[in-house]
Backbone bond lengths (Angstrom), bond angles and torsions (degrees), N, CA, C in turn:
res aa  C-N    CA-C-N  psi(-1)  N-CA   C-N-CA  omega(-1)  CA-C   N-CA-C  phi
1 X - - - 1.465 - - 1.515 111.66 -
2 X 1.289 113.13 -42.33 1.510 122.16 -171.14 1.988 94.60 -75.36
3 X 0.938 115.96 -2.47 1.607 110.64 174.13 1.433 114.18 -102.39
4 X 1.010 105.01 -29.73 2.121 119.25 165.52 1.124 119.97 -66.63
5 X 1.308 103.96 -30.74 1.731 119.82 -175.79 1.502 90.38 -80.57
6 X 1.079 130.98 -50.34 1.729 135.22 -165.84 1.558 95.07 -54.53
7 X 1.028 100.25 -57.70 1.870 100.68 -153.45 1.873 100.62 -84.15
8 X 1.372 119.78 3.93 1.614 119.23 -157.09 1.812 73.01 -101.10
9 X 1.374 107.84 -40.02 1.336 114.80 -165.52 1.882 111.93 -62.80
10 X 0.904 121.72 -12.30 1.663 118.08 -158.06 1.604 87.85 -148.99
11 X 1.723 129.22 81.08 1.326 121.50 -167.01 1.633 103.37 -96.61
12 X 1.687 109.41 -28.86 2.074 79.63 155.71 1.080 134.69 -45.84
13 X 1.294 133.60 -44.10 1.169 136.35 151.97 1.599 132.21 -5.72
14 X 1.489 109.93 -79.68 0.935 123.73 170.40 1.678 122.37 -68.56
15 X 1.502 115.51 -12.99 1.206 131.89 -166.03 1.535 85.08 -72.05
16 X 1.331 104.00 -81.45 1.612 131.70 -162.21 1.415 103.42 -54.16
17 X 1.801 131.90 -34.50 1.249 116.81 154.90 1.474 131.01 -74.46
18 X 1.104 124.32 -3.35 1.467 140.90 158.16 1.566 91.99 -58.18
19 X 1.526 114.07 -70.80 1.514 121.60 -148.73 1.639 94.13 -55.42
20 X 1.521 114.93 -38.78 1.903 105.37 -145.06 1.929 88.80 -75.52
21 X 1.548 101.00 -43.02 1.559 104.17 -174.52 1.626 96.18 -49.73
22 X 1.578 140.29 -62.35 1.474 118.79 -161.77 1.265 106.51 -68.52
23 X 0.831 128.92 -10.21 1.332 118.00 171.15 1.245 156.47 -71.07
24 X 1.912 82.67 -49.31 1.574 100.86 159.07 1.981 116.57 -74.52
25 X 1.987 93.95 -8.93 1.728 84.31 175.94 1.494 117.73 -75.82
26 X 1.617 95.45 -21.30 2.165 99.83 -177.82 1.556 91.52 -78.26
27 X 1.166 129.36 -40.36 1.490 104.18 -174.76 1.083 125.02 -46.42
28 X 1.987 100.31 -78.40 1.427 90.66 177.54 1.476 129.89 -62.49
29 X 1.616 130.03 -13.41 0.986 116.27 144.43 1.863 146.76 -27.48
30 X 1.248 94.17 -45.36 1.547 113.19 172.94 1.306 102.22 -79.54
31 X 1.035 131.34 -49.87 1.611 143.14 -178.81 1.398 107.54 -53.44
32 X 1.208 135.53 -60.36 1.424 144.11 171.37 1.648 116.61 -42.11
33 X 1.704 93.95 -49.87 1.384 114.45 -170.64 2.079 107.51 -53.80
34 X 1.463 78.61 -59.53 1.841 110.49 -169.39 1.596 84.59 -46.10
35 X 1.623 135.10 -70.81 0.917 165.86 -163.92 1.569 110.57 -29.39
36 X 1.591 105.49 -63.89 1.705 137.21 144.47 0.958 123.81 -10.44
37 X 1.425 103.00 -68.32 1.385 122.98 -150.06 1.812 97.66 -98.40
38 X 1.141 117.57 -32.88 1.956 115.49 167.16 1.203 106.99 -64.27
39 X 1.626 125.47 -39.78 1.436 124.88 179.72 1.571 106.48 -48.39
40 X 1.712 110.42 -73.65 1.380 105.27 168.57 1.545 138.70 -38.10
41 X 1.054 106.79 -33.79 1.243 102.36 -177.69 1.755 120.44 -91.37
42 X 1.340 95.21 9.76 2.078 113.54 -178.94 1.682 86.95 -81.46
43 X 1.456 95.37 132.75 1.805 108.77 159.17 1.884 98.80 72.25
44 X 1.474 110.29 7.20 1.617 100.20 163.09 1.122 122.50 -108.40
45 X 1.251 132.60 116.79 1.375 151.97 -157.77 1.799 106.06 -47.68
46 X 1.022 156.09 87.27 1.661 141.44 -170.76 1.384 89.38 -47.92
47 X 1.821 73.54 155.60 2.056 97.43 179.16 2.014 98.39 -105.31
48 X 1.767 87.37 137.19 1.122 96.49 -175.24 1.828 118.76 -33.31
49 X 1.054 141.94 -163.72 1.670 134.49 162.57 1.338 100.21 -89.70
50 X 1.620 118.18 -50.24 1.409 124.65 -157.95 2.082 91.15 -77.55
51 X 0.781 129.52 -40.34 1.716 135.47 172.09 1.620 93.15 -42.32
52 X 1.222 121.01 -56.00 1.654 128.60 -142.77 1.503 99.94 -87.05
53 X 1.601 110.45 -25.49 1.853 121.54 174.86 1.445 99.78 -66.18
54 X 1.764 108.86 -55.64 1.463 113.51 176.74 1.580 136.90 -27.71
55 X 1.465 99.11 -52.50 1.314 146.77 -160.46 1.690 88.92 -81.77
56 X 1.022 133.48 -43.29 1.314 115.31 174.64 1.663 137.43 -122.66
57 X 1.357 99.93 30.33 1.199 140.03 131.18 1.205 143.03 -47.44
58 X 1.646 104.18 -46.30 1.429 114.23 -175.20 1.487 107.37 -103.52
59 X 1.399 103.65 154.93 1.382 104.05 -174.69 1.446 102.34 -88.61
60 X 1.463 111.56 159.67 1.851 121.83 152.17 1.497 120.15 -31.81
61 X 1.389 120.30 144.66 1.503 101.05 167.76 1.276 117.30 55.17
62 X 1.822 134.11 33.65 1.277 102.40 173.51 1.652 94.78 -122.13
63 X 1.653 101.45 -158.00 1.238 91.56 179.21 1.895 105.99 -123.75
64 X 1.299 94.70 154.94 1.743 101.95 -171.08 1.446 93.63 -127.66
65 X 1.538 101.13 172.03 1.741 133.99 -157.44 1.064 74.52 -154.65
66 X 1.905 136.49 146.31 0.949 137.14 113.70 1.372 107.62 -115.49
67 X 1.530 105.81 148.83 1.878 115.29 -170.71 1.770 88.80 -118.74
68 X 1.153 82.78 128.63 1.410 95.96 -178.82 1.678 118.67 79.94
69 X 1.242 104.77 36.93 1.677 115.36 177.83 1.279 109.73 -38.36
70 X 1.903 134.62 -47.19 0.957 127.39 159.03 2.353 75.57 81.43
71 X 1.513 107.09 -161.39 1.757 101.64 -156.58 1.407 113.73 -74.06
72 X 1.582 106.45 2.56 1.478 99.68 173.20 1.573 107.82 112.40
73 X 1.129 124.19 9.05 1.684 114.02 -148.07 1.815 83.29 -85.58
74 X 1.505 99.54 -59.45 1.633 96.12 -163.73 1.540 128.27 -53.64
75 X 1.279 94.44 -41.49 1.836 116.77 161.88 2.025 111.03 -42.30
76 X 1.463 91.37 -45.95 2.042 103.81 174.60 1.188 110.00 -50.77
77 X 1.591 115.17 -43.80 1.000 124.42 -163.25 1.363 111.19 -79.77
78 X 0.949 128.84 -47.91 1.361 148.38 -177.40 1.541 108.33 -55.22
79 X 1.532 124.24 -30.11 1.269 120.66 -167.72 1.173 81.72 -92.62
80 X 1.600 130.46 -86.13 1.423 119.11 -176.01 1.373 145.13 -10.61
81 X 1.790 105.14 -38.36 1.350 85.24 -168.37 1.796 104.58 -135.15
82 X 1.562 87.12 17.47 1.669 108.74 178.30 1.290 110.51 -112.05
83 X 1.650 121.58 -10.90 1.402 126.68 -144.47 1.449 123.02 17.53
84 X 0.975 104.18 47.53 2.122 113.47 176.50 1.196 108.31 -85.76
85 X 1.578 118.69 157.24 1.128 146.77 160.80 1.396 109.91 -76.01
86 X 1.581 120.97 105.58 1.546 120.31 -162.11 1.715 98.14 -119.90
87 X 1.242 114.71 148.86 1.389 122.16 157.37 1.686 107.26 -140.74
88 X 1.414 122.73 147.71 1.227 139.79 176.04 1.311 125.03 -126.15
89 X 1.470 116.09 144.96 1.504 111.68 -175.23 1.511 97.26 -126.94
90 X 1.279 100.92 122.74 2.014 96.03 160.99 1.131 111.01 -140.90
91 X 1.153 127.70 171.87 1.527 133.47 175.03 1.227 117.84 -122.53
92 X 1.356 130.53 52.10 1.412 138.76 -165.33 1.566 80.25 -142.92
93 X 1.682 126.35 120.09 1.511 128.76 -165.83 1.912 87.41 -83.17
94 X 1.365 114.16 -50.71 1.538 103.12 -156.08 1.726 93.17 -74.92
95 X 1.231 123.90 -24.43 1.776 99.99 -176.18 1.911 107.02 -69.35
96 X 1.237 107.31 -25.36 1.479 122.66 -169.42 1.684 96.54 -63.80
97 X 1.368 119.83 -36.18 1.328 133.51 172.97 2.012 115.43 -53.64
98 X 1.374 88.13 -71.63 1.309 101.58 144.48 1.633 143.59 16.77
99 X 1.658 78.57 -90.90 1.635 125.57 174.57 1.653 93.24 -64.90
100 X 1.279 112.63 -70.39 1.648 108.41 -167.76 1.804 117.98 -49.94
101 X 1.308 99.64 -28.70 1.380 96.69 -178.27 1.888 114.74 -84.27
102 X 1.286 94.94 -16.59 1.794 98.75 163.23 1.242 103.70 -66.13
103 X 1.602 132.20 -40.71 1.937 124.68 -177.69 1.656 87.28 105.44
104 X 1.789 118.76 47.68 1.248 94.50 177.33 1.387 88.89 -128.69
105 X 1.311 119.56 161.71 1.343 127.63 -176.41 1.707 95.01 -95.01
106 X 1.763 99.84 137.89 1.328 123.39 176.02 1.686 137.72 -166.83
107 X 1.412 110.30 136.88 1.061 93.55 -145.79 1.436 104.29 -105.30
108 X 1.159 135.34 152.05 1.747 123.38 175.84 1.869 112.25 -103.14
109 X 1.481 90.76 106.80 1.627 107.36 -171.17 1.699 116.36 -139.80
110 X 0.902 105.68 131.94 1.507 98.26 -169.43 1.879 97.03 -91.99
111 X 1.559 123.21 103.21 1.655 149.36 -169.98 1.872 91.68 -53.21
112 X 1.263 117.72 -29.41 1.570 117.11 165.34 1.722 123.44 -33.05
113 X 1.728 91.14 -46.05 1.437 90.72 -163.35 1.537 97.20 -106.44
114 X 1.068 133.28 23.92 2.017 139.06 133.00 1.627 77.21 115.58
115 X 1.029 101.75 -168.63 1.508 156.02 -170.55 1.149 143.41 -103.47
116 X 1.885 110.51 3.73 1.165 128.73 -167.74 1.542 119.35 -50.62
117 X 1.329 123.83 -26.36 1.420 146.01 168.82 1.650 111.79 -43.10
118 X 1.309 102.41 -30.77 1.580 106.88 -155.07 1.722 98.23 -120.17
119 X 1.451 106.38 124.45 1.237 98.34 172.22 1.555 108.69 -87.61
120 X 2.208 99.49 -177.89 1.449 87.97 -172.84 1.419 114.69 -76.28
121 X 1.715 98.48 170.43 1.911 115.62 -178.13 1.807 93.73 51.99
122 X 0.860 125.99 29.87 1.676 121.58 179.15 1.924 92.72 -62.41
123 X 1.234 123.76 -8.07 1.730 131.99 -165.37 1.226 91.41 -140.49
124 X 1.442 90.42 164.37 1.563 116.58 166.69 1.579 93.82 -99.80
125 X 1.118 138.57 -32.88 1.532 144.52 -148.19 1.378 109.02 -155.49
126 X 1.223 101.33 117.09 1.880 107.61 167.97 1.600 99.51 -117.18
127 X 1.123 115.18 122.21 1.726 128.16 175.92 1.394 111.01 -88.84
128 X 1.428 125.64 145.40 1.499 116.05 -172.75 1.993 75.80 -149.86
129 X 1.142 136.66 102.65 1.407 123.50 -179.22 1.390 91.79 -149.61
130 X 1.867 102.66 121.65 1.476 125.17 -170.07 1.667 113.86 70.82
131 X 1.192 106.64 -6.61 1.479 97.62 -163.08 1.902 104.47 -105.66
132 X 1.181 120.39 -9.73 1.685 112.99 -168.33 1.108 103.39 -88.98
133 X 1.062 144.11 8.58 1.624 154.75 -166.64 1.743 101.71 -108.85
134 X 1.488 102.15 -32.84 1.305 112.16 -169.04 1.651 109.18 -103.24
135 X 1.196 133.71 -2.20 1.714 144.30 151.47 1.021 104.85 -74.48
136 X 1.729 94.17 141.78 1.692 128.28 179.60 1.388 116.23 -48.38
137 X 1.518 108.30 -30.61 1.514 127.47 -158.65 1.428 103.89 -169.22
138 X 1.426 111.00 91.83 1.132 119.17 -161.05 2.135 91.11 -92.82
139 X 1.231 123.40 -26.01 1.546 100.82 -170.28 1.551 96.26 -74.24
140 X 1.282 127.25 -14.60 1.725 128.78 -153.65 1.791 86.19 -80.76
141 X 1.635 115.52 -47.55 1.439 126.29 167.26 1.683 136.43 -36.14
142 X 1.633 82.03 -49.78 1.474 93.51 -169.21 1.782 98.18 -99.20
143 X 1.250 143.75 13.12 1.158 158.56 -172.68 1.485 90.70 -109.49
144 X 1.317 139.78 -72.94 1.302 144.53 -163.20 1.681 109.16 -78.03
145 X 1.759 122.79 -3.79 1.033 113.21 169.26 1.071 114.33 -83.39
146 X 1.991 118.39 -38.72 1.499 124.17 -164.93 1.630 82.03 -85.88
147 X 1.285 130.34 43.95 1.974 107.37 162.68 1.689 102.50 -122.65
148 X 1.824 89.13 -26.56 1.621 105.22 -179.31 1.574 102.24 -76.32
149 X 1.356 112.27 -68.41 1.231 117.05 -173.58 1.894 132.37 -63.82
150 X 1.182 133.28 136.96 1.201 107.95 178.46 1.813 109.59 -84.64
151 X 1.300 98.60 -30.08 1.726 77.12 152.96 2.090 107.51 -152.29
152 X 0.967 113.04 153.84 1.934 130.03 -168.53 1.441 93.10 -112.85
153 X 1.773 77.95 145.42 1.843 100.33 175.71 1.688 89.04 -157.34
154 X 1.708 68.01 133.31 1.174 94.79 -173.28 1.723 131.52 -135.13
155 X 1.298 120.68 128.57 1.241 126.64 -160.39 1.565 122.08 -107.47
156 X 1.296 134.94 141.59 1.293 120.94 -155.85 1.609 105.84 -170.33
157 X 1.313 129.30 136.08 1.546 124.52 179.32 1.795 97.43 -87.66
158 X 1.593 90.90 140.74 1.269 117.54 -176.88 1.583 105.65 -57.23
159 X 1.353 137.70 132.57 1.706 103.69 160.83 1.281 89.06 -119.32
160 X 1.588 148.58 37.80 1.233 112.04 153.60 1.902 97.32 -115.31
161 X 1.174 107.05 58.09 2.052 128.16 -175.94 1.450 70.74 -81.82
162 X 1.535 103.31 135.63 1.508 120.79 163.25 1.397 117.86 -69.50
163 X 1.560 119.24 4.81 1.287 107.74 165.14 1.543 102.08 -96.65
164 X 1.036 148.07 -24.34 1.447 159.35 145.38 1.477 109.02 -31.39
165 X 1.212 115.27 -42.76 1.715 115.29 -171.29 1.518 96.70 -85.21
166 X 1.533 100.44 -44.80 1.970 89.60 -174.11 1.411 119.71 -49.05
167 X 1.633 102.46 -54.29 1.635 124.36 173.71 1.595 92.00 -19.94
168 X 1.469 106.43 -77.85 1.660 111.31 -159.96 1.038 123.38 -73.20
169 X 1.108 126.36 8.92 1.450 116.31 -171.25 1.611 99.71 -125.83
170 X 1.939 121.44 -25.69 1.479 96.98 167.55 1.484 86.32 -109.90
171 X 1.233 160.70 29.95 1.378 135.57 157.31 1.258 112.86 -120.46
172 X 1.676 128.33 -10.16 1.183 142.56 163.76 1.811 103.76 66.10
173 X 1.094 93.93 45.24 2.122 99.14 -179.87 1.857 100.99 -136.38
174 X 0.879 97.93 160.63 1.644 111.77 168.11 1.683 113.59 -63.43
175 X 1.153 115.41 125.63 1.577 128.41 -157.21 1.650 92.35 -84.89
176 X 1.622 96.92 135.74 1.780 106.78 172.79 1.647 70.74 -112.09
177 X 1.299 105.61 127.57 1.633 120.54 113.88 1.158 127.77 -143.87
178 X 1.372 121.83 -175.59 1.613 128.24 -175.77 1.485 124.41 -28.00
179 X 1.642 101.93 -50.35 1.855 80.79 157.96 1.188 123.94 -141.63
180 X 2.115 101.15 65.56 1.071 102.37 144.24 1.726 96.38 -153.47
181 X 1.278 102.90 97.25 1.692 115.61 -143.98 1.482 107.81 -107.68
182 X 1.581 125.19 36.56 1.470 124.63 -150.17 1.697 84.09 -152.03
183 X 1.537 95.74 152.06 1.210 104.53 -165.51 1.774 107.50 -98.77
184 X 0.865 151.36 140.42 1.331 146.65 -131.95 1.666 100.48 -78.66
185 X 1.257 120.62 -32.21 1.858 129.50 177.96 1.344 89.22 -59.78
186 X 1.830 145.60 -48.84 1.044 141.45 -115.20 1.689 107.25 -129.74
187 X 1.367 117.71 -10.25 1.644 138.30 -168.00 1.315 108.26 -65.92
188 X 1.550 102.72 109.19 1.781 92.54 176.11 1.750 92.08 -78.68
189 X 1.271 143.40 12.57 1.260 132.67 -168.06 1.707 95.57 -96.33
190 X 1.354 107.33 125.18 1.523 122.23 170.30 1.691 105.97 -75.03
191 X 1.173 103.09 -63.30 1.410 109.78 -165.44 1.833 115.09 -117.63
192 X 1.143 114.14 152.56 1.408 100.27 -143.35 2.093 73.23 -142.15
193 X 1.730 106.42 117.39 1.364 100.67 -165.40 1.853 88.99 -129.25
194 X 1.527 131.26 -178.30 1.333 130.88 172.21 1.676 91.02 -114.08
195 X 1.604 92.22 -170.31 1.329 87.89 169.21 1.643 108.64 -91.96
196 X 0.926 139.95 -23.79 1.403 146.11 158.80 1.269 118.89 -23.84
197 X 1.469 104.02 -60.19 1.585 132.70 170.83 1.880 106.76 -45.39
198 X 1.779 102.40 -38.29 1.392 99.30 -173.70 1.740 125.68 -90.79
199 X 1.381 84.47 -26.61 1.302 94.32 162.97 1.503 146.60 -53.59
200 X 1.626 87.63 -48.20 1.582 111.46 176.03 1.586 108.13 -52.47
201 X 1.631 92.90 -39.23 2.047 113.71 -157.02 1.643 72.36 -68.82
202 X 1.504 122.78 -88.33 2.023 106.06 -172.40 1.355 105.58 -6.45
203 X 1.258 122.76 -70.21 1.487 134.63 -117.73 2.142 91.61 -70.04
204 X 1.684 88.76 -33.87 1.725 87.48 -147.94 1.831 76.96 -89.11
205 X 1.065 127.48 -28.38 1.568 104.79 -172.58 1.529 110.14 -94.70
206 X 1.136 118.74 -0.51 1.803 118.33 179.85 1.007 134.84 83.51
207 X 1.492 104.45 24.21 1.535 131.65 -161.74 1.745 90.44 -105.97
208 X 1.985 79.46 116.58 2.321 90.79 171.05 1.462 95.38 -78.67
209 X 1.370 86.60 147.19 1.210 123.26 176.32 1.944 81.43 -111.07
210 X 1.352 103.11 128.55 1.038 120.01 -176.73 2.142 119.68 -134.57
211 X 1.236 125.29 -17.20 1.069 118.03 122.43 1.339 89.44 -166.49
212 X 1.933 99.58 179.59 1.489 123.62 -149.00 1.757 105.05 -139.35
213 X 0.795 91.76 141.66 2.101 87.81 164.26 2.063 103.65 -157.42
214 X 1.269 94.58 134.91 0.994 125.91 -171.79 1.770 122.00 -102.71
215 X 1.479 116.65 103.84 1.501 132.93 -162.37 1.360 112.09 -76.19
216 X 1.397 163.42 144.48 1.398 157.19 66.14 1.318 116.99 -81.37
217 X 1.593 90.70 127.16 1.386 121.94 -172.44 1.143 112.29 33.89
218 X 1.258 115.27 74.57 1.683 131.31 -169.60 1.404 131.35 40.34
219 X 1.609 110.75 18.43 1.503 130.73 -163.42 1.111 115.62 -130.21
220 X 1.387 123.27 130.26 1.763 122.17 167.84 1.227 129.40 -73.43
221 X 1.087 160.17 130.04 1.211 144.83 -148.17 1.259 96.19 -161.16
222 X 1.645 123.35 163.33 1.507 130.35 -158.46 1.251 82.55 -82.10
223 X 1.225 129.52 -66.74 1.861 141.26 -165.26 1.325 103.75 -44.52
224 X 1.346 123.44 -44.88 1.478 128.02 -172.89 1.511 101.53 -62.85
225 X 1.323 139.24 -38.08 1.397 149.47 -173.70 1.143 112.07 -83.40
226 X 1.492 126.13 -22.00 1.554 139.60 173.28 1.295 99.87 -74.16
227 X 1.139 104.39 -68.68 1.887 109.65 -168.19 1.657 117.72 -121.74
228 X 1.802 93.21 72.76 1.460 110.78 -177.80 1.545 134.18 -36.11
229 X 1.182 84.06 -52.94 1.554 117.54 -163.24 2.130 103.48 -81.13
230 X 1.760 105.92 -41.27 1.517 100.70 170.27 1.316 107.71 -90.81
231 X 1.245 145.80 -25.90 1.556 143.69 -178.78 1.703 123.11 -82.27
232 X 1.184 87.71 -53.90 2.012 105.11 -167.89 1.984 100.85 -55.08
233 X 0.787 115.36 141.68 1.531 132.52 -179.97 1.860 92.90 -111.15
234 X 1.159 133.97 -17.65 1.339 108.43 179.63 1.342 79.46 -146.86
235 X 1.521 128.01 162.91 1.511 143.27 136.40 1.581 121.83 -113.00
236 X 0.979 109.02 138.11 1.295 133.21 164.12 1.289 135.79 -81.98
237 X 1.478 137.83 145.25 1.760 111.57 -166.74 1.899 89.58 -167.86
238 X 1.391 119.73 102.75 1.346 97.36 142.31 1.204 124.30 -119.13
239 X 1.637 108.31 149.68 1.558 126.27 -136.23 1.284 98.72 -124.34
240 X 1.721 125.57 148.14 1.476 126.40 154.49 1.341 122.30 -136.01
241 X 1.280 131.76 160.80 1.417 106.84 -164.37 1.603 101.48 -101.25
C-alpha cells in the first residue's frame, strides 16, 4: 500500500511513463509490422499495374473467361487471390503449355471463330486485355464476349498517346512506345484503336461503360484521367450491355 501511495502521489511520473511505454509499443509495433511485410514481399515477382486494376475489379468467388490468356500469369492471379473459377482460351500451343503447368484449365481455340460453346452469362467476367487489337474481327469478339460474359474488361494500348502522334507527324513512321513496343514487320496488333475510338464504338452500340482506369508509364495520375485519350498509354474498360 505504502508503494501505491508513492507513485498515486507524484502522477507525472507515472503519466510520462505511461506515455514513453505507448510509444515505444507503436513504434516497434510499426517497425515489426513494416519489417513483415518487406520480408514478404522479397523474391515476389510485382503484379503488372494493369493485372492489379484487373484484380480489383473482380469479385471473390466468381467466375472468369480470359480470351487470350497468353502464359497464364493473370488467370494465376485471379485464382489465388480471387478464389474464382477461371478458364482461358489462347492459341499460342507453347504458352497453352505454360498455362498447364500453372494447374490452370485451358483451352486452344482461335476467339475469331466466336464462342458458340458457351452459352449466355455462362461468366461473371470475360477478360479481353492486350488481346482485341490483335483479332481478325474484333466487333464479332467483343459482341460474343458481352453475350458470354455478364460483364467484359477490357485492355488495349492507346495509339493516339501523344508520344505516338509526335512519332508520326515529325518522323512520319509507325510509333514504338511502351505499349506499343513492336516494330511494324513484327506486330501481332491488327488494328491499332485510341480510347476515343473506344468509346464512340460503346456509345453507338449501347454498351455501359461502367468503370475505366487510365495507364502512363504504369501509373495513374490526375492528368492521365483528364486527358485520357492524349496521355494514357493503356486504357482500361469494364463493360455491360
Amino acid at each position: 500500500m505504502t508503494c501505491i501511495g508513492r507513485i498515486s502521489a507524484d502522477p507525472s511520473i507515472s503519466a510520462s511513463s505511461a506515455l514513453s511505454v505507448l510509444y515505444h509499443t507503436i513504434f516497434f509495433s510499426v517497425l515489426i509490422e513494416d519489417a513483415w511485410r518487406w520480408l514478404n514481399l522479397l523474391g515476389k515477382k510485382p503484379v503488372r499495374p494493369d493485372y492489379s486494376i484487373i484484380l480489383d475489379w473482380i469479385k471473390n468467388d466468381s467466375s472468369v473467361l480470359d480470351l487470350g490468356c497468353n502464359e497464364g500469369e493473370l488467370l494465376s492471379l485471379i485464382v489465388k487471390e480471387k478464389n474464382a473459377r477461371t478458364h482461358g482460351i489462347e492459341i499460342d500451343e507453347q504458352a497453352i503449355y505454360k498455362c498447364v503447368e500453372l494447374g490452370l484449365s485451358v483451352s486452344h481455340q482461335d476467339i475469331d471463330n466466336g464462342l458458340s460453346e458457351y452459352g449466355d452469362e455462362s461468366f461473371d467476367y470475360v477478360i479481353l486485355n492486350q488481346s482485341i487489337q490483335q483479332v481478325k474481327k474484333p466487333d464479332v469478339v467483343l459482341k460474343e464476349s458481352l453475350r458470354v460474359g455478364k460483364e467484359v474488361i477490357i485492355g488495349f494500348p492507346n495509339f493516339a498517346h501523344y508520344g505516338a502522334r509526335f512519332q508520326i507527324f515529325f518522323r512520319g513512321k509507325t510509333p514504338l512506345t511502351p505499349s506499343l513496343p513492336y516494330q511494324w514487320f513484327e506486330t501481332p496488333n491488327l488494328h491499332f484503336l485510341s480510347i476515343s475510338d473506344f468509346r464512340d464504338y460503346c456509345r453507338r452500340q449501347d454498351i455501359r461503360i461502367k468503370r475505366s482506369a487510365f495507364l502512363s508509364n504504369d501509373r495513374m495520375t490526375g492528368m492521365t484521367n483528364i486527358f485520357p485519350n492524349l496521355l494514357a498509354q493503356t486504357g482500361l474498360f469494364l463493360i455491360s450491355k
